[in-house]
C-alpha positions in Angstrom: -23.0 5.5 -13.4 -24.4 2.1 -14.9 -23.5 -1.2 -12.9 -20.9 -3.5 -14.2 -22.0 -5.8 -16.3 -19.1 -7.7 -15.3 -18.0 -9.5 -12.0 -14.3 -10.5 -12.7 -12.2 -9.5 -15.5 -8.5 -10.5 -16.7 -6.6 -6.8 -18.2 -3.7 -7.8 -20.2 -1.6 -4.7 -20.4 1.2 -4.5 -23.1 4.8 -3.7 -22.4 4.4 -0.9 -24.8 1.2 0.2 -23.1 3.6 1.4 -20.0 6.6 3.1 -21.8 4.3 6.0 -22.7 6.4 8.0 -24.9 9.8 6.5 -24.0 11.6 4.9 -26.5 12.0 1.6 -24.1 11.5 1.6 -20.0 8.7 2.7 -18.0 7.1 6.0 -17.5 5.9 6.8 -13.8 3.2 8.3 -15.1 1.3 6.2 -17.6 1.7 3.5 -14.9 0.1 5.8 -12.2 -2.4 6.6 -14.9 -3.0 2.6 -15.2 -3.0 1.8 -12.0 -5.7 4.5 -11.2 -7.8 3.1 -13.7 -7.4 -0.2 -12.1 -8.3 1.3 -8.8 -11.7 3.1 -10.1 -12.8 0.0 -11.4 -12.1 -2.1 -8.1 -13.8 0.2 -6.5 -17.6 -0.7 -8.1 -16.9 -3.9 -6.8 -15.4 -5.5 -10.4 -12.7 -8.3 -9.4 -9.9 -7.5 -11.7 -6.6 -9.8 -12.6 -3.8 -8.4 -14.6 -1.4 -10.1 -16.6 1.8 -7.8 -18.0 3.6 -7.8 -20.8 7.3 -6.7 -21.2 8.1 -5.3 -24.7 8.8 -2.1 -22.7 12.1 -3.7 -21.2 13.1 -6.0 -24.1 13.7 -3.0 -26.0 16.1 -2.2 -24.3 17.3 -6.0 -24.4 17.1 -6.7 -28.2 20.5 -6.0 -29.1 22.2 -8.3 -26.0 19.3 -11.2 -27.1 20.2 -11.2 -30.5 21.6 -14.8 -31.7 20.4 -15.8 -28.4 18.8 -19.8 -28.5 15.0 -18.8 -28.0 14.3 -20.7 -24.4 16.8 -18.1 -23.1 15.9 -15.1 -24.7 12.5 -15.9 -23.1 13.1 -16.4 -19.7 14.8 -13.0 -20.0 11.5 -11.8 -20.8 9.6 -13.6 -18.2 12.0 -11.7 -15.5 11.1 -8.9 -17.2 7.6 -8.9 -16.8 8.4 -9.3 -13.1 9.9 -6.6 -12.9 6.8 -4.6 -14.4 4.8 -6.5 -12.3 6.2 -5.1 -8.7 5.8 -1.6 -10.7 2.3 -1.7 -11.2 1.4 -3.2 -7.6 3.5 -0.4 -5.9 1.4 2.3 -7.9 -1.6 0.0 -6.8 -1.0 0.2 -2.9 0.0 3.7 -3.5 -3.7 4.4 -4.2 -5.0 1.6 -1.5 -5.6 -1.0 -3.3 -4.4 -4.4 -2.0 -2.5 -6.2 -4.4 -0.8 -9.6 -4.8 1.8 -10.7 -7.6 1.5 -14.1 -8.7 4.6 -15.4 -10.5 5.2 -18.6 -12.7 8.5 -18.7 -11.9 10.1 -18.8 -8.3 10.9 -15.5 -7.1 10.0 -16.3 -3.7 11.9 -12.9 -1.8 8.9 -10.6 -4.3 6.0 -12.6 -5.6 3.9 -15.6 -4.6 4.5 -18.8 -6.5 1.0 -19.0 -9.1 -1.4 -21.0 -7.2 -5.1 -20.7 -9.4 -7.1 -21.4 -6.0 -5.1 -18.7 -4.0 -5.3 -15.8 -6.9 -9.4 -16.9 -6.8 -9.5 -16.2 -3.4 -7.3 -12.9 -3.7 -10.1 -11.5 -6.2 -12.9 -12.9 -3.8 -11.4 -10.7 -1.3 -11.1 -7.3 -3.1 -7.3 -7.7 -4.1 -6.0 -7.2 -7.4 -3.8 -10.3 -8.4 -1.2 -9.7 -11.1 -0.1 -12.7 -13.0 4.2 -12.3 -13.9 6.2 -14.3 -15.7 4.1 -15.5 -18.6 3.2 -19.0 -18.6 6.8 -19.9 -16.9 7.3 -21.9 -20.6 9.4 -20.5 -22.9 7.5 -20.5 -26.3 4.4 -19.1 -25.1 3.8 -15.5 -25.1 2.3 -13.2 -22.3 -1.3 -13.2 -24.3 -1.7 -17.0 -24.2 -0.7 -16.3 -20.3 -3.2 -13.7 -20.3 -5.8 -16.0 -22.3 -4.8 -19.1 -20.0 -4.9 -17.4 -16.7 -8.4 -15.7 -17.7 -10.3 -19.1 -18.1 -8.3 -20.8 -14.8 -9.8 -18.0 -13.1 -13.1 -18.0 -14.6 -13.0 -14.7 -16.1 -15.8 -13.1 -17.8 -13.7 -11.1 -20.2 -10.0 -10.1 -21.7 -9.5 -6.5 -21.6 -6.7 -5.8 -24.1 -5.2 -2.7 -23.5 -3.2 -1.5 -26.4 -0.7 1.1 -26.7 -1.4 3.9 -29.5 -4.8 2.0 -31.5 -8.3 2.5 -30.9 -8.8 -1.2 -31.3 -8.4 -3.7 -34.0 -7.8 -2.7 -37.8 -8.2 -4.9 -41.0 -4.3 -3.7 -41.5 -0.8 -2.4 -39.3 -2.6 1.4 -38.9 1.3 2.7 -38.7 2.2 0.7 -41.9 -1.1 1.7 -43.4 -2.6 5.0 -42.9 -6.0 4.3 -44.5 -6.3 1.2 -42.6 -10.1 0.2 -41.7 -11.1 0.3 -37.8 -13.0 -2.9 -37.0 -15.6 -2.5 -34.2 -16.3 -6.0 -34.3 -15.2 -9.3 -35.5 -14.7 -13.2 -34.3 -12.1 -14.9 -33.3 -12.1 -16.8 -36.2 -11.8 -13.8 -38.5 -9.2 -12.6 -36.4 -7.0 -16.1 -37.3 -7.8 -16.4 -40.8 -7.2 -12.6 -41.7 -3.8 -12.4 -39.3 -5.2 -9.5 -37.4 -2.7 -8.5 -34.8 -5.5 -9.2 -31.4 -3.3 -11.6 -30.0 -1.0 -14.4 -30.8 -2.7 -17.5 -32.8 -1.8 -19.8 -30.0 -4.1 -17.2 -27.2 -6.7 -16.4 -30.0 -7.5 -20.3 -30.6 -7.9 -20.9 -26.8 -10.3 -18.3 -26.4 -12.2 -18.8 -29.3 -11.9 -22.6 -28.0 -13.5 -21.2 -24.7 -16.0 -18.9 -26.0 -14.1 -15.8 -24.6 -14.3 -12.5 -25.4 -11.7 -10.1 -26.1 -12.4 -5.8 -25.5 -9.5 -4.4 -27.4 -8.9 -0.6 -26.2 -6.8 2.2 -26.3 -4.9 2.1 -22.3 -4.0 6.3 -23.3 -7.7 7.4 -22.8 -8.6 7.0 -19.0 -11.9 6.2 -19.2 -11.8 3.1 -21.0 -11.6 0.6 -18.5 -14.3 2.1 -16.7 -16.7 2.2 -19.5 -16.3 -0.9 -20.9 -17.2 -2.9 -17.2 -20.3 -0.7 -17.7 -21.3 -2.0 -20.7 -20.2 0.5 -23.1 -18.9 0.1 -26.7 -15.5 0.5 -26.3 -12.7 -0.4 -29.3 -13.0 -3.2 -31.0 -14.9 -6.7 -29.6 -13.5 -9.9 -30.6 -16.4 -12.4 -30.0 -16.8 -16.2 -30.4 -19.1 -15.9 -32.9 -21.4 -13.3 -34.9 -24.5 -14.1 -33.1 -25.5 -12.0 -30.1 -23.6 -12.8 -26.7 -24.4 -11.8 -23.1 -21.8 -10.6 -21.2 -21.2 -11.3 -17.4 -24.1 -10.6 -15.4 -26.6 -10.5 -18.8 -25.3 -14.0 -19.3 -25.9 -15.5 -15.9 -29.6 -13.7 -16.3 -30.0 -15.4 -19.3 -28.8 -18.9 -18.2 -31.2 -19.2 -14.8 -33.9 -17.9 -17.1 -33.3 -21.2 -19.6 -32.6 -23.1 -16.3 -35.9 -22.1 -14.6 
C-alpha cells in the first residue's frame, strides 16, 4: 500500500451522499460505509476534517420552508447538518475512532463551539473533527464552509464526495445522458463553464488559495483510500493547468527551492 501523499485533508460529504437510496433521511448503512472509510484512512496516519452537508434532511423540509424568508430557511439547515453530524461521529466511535464535532452555532449540550486552534489540535492528536452548522451565516452554503474551514485548518486538499457521479461532467449527467466526464479541469473553468463542483462563492476562495478539489463517487469504498495514496481518482479541480505537487510532493519540492 503506497504512503499518503497527504498529511491532513478536509472531506466534504453531501447530504445526498448519506441517504443512499432513500428518498430523503439517512441510511445506517451508507453512513457506516462512510464512516469506515474515514476510519481506514485515519488509520495510515492521514489527519482528516469533515464538513457535512444536509440536503438529506431538507428534503424532507422543502415543503414546510417554502415561502420561508431565506435567513430562516437556512438556519433550519444549519441544525440540520448537526444533526448529521452527531450521526457520523457515533458510526466513528463505533469503529474506535475519536471524534469531535465542531459547530458554528451554539449547541453547547452536543458539539463544541468552532474554535480553529482547538479542531488543529484535535487532528494533531489522531481525532477526526467534524465541522456542523455551515459557516453559522445564513447565505453561505456548506461548500464555502467546507472550502473555508479547509484553508483555516491548513488542509492539503478538498475531498468532494458526491452522491451517484464519478466526478465532474461538462453537463447535469441525469439531465444529459451523453454528458462528457472531465478528469481534469481548473477552477476557473469550473466558474466560467457553471460546472456543478461547488458553489461560485467556495470555488473562487479555493481557486483564490490555490486549493485543490478530488471530486469522487462516496458509493465505491475504495475511493478515499486511493486518492490519499496518490491515485487518480474522479475528477481534479486544480488551480491551474500546469503541474501541482500535492501534500508531501509539495513540501519536497519547496525545501528543495529553499535549500
Amino acid at each position: 500500500m503506497a504512503d499518503p501523499v497527504f498529511k491532513r485533508v478536509l472531506l466534504k460529504i453531501s447530504g445526498e451522499a448519506l441517504m443512499g437510496s432513500l428518498d430523503y433521511g439517512t441510511d445506517p448503512d451508507r453512513v457506516h460505509q462512510i464512516a469506515a472509510q474515514v476510519h481506514q484512512v485515519t488509520g495510515r496516519g492521514v489527519e482528516v476534517a469533515v464538513v457535512v452537508g444536509a440536503g438529506n434532511i431538507y428534503r424532507g423540509l422543502a415543503g414546510a420552508a417554502e415561502g420561508m424568508d431565506r435567513a430562516t430557511a437556512d438556519y433550519m439547515g444549519m441544525l440540520a447538518t448537526v444533526l448529521n453530524a452527531l450521526t457520523l461521529q457515533d458510526a466513528l466511535e463505533g469503529l474506535g475512532t475519536h471524534t469531535r464535532v465542531q459547530s458554528a452555532i451554539a449547541v453547547t449540550e452536543v458539539a463544541e463551539p468552532y474554535i480553529r486552534r482547538r479542531a488543529i489540535r484535535h487532528l494533531e492528536k489522531g481525532r477526526v473533527v467534524i465541522f456542523a452548522a455551515g459557516t453559522g451565516n445564513p447565505f453561505f452554503t456548506t461548500d464555502t464552509a467546507a472550502a473555508l474551514r479547509a484553508l483555516e485548518i491548513h488542509a492539503e486538499a478538498i475531498l468532494m464526495a458526491k452522491h451517484g457521479v464519478e466526478g465532474v461532467y461538462d453537463a447535469d449527467p441525469s439531465e444529459v445522458p451523453d454528458a462528457n466526464f472531465l478528469p481534469e479541469i481548473t477552477h476557473m473553468e469550473a466558474i466560467e463553464r457553471g460546472l456543478r463542483v461547488m458553489d461560485s462563492t467556495a470555488l473562487s476562495l479555493c481557486m483564490d488559495n490555490a486549493l485543490p478539489i478530488h471530486v469522487f463517487n462516496v458509493a465505491d469504498e475504495r475511493n478515499i483510500d486511493r486518492i490519499v495514496g496518490g491515485e487518480r481518482v474522479g475528477t481534479i479541480v486544480r488551480p491551474s493547468r500546469e503541474p501541482v505537487a500535492r501534500g508531501r510532493e509539495a513540501e519536497r519540492a519547496a525545501a528543495e527551492n529553499h535549500e
